[in-house]
C-alpha positions in Angstrom: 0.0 0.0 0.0 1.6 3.1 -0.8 2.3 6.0 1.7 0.9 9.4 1.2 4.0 11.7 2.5 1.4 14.7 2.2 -0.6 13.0 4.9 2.2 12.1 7.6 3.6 15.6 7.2 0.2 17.1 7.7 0.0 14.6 11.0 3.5 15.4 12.2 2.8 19.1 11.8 -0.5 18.3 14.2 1.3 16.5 16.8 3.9 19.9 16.7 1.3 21.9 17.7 -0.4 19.7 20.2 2.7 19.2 22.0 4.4 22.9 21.4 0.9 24.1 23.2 0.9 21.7 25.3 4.3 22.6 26.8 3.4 26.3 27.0 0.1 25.1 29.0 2.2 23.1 31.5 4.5 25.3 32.1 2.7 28.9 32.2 0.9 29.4 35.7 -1.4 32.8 36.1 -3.9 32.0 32.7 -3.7 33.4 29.5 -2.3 36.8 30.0 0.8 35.0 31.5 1.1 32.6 28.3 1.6 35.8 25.9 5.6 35.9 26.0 5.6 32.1 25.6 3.9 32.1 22.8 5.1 34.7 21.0 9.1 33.4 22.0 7.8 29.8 20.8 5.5 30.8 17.8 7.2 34.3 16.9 11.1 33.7 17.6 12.1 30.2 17.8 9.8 28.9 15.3 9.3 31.9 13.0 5.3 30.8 11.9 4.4 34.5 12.5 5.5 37.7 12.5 5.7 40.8 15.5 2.9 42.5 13.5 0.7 39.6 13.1 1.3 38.2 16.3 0.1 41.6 18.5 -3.1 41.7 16.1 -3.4 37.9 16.8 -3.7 39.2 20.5 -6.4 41.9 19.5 -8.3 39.5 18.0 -8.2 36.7 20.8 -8.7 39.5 23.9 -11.9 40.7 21.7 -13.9 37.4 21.1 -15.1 35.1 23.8 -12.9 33.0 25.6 -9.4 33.0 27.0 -6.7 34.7 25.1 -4.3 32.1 25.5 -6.7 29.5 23.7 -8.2 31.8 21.2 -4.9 32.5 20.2 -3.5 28.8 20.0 -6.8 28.1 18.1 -5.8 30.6 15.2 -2.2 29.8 15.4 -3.3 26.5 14.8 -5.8 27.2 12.0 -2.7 29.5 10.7 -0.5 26.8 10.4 -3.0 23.4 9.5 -6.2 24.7 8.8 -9.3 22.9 10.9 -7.1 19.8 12.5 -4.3 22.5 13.5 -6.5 24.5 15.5 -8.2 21.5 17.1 -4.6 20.1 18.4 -3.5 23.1 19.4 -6.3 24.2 21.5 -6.5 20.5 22.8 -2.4 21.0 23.5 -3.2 24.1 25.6 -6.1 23.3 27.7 -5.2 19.8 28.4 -2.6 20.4 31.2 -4.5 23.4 32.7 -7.6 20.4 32.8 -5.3 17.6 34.1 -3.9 19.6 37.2 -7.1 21.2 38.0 -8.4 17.6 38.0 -5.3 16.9 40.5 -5.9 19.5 42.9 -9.8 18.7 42.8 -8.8 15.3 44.3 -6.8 16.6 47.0 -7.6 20.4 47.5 -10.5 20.1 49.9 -7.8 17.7 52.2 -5.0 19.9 52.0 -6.8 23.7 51.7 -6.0 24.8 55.5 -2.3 23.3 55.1 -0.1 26.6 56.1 2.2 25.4 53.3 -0.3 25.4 50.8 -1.5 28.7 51.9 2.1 30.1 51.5 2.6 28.3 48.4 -0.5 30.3 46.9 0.5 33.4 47.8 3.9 33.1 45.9 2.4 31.8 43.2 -0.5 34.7 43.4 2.7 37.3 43.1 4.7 35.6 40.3 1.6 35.4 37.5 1.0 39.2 38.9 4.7 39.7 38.0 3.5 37.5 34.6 1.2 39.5 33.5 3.0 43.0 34.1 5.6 41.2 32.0 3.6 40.4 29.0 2.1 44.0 28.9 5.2 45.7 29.2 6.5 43.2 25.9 3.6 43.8 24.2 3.8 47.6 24.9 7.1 47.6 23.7 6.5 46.2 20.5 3.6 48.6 19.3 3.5 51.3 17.4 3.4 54.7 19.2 1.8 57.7 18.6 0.1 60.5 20.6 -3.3 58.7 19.4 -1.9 55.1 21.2 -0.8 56.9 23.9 -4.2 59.0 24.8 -6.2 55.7 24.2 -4.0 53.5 27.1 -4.1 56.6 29.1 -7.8 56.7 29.2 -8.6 52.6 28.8 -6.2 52.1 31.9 -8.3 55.2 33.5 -11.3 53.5 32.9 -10.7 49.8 34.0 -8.5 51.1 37.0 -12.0 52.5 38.3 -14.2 50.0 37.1 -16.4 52.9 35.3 -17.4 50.7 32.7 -17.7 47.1 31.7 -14.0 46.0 30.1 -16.4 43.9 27.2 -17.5 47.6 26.5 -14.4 49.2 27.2 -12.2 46.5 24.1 -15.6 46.9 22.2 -15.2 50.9 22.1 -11.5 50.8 21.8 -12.1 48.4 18.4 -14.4 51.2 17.2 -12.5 53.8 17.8 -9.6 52.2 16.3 -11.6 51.6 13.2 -13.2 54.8 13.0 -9.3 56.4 13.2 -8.2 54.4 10.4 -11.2 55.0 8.0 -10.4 58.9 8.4 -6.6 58.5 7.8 -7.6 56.0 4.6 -10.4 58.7 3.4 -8.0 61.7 3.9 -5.1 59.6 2.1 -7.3 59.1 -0.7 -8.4 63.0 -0.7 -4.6 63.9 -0.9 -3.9 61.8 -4.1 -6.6 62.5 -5.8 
């Protein structure tokens, strides 16, 4: 019977992903926000599937739909890279070890909960994914593109979630709009320039 080369590559290039995500779910503690410089040293640096641009609107995208980021943005990697069957493996790779230890501690969390270890152990973990997530903002701040614009709209986003004035759905829904909205003017006042 003869071998379809096409087939085990596609199947090889599944497993990559499955086991690529997997590793940054095992070893990323603090959710999604924490898994951001992983993936992008993985997917971005080492591996060289995306680029910096693609990558930061990759992390538009998955902070605006439904869901957490860090799977979202596996489960377009993974389209990205193999279609349907990539982002299946690689969403599977990155929510099966956040499953399996959840399932762990569910076993034994009720027995251990008042241990004084424990406690301490949560504490310190509670301050490295806060140290995490600072992390990953300040990367991705890094990377963008400034301008007074960029700067006015964190200014008044952080303003806004740091006092809980409104919703932060409403607050990445506005943000997209306004976004928009600035780029339709620059492309219609472009246009009026060449013409």
């Amino acid at each position: 019977m003869p071998e379809n080369p096409e087939k085990d590559n596609k199947a090889g290039k599944c497993l990559e992903l499955f086991a690529l995500f997997f590793k940054i779910g095992l070893f990323t503690f603090g959710g999604g926000y924490a898994m951001i410089p992983l993936i992008e040293a993985e997917i971005v640096e080492k591996k060289k599937w995306i680029s910096n641009d693609e990558f930061l609107d990759i992390i538009a995208i998955a902070e605006s739909t439904p869901g957490p980021i860090a799977v979202n943005s596996a489960t377009y990697i993974g389209y990205r890279k193999k279609g349907f069957l990539g982002a299946l493996f690689a969403t599977l790779g990155v929510i099966m070890p956040s499953f399996l230890i959840i399932l762990m501690i569910s076993l034994f969390f009720l027995q251990y909960k008042e241990n004084i270890y424990i406690q301490y152990a949560f504490k310190g973990i509670r301050v490295g994914v806060s140290i995490l997530i600072i992390m990953a903002g300040l990367r991705l701040f890094k990377k963008l593109k400034k301008d007074i614009f960029g700067y006015i709209m964190i200014a008044v986003g952080f303003f806004i979630a740091l006092f809980d004035l409104v919703p932060v759905l409403i607050l990445i829904a506005a943000s997209g709009v306004i976004g928009l909205g600035r780029t339709f003017i620059i492309m219609k006042r472009q246009v009026s320039k060449n013409d």
